[in-house]
N, C-alpha and C positions, 0 to 999 in steps of 0.2 A: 565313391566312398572316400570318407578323408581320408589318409594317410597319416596322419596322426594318432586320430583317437581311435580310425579304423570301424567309423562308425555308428559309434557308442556315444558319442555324443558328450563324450568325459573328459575332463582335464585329465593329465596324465598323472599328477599329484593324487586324483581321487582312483586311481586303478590301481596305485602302490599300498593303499590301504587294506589289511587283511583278516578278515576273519577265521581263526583257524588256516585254514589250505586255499579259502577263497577270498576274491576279489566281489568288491559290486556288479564287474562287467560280466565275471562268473555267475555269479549269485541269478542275476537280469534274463542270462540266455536259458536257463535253465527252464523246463517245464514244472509246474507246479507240483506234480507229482515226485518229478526229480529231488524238486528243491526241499519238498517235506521228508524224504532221503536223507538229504545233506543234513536240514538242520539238527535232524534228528539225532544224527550222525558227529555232531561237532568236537572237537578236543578242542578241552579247553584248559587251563591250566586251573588251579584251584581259584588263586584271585580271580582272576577275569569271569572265573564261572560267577564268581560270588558279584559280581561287577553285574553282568549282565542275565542275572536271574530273570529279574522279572519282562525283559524286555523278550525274552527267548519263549517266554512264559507267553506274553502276548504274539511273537510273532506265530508259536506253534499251532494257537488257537484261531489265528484268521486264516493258514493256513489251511486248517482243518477243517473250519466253516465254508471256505472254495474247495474241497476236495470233495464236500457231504453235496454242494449244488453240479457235482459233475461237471466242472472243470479243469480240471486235473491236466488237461492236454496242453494247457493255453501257458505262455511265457509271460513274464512280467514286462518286457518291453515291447509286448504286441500293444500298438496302437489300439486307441479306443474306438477310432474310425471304421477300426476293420472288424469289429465285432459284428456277429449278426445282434437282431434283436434278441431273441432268447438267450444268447449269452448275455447281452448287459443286463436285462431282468438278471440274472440266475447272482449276475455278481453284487447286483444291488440289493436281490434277498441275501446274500453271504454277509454280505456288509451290515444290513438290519437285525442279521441273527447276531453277529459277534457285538452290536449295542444293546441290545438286551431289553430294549423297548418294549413298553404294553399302552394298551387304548391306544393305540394305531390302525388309520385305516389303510389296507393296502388294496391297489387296483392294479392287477397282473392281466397282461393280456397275451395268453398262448406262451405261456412260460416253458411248455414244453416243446417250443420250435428250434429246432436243431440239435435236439438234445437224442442219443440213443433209447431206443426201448425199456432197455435193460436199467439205464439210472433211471427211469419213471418213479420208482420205487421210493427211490433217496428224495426227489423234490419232493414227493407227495409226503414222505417224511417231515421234511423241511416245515411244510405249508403247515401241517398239523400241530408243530412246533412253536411254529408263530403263531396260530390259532390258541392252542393250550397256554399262552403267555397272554391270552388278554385283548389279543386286538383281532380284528377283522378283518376277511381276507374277500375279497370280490374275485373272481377268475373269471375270466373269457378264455374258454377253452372245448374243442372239439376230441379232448382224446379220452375214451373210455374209461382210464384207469382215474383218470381225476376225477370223471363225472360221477364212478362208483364210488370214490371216497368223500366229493360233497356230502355238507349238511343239507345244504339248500338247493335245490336246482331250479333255475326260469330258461325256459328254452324259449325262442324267438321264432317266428317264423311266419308261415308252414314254409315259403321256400326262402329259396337268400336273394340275397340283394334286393332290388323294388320289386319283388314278389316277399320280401319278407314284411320286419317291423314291427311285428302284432307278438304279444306276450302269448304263445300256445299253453305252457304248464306255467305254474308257481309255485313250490312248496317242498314240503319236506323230500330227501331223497328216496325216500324208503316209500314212501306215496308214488315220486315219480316212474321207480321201479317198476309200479303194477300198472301204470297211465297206460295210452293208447298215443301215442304221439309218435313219432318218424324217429328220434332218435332212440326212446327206448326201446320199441322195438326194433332197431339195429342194433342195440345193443344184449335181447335176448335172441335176436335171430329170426326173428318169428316168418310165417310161409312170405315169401314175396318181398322179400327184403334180404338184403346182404350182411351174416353177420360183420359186427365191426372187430376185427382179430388184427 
């Protein structure tokens, strides 16, 4: 580790810089969660507030856009190397929510890999989001709670890999629901099968 910048990668003229109480080197280590804390949190003096309205305005809202895709855990100087795939999907939907695009086609594949249970909710929020703005959403995904908020479901199969390949269903969700196919009935449970929980 340098001894200098101690790291960070900074001239030391850019770590004298300050925001309120904090620095960039501050600002960097911090978790996103943290950091939507702080900003939230800022004194500012009147000018400076008036100064930096609209930029605080923008950082709040990208912020909030990686808080809503669950990841709230991740620092801003984590490397991009070290993401798994479903975080950099989750950050690349963050980033396409906070531009505001429509007639867009999006091709996601297993967006919910590494992501807890519990935020399923919020991406499936997200996708809907993007969906209701106009564009198109394609998912490649194995996990229940997406597959029951599909419009459209094509399932592949009947097994994986060179036993797959062949289109099994096509169609509306609500059709697939009542199908005969391996997944849906994993996903009602039915005799001989494992529900998917």
């Amino acid at each position: 580790t340098c001894k200098s910048c101690k790291g960070t990668r900074l001239k030391a003229e850019s770590r004298f810089i300050r925001v309120g109480e904090f620095n960039i080197q501050d600002l960097s280590l911090m978790t996103l969660g943290e950091l939507s804390k702080a900003v939230s949190s800022l004194k500012l003096s009147v000018m400076d507030e008036d100064k930096a309205r609209e930029i605080l305005v923008q950082i709040r809202s990208r912020i909030k856009f990686l808080l809503d895709v669950g990841v709230d855990y991740l620092t801003l100087d984590r490397p991009t190397r070290t993401l798994s795939g479903g975080e950099y999907q989750r950050l690349s939907l963050a980033k396409q929510l906070g531009m505001g695009l429509s007639q867009i086609l999006y091709v996601l594949d297993e967006p919910t890999v590494g992501l807890h249970p519990r935020d399923n909710d919020r991406l499936i929020g997200i996708l809907k989001e993007l969906n209701q703005a106009g564009n198109t959403l394609v998912v490649v995904e194995h996990d229940q709670d997406v597959i029951k908020n599909a419009t459209h479901v094509i399932e592949m199969g009947p097994g994986s890999g060179h036993l797959g390949g062949k289109v099994i269903f096509a169609g509306l969700q609500k059709d697939f629901m009542k199908s005969e196919t391996t997944t849906s009935k994993y996903l009602h449970g039915v005799a001989g099968t494992i529900p998917m929980r």
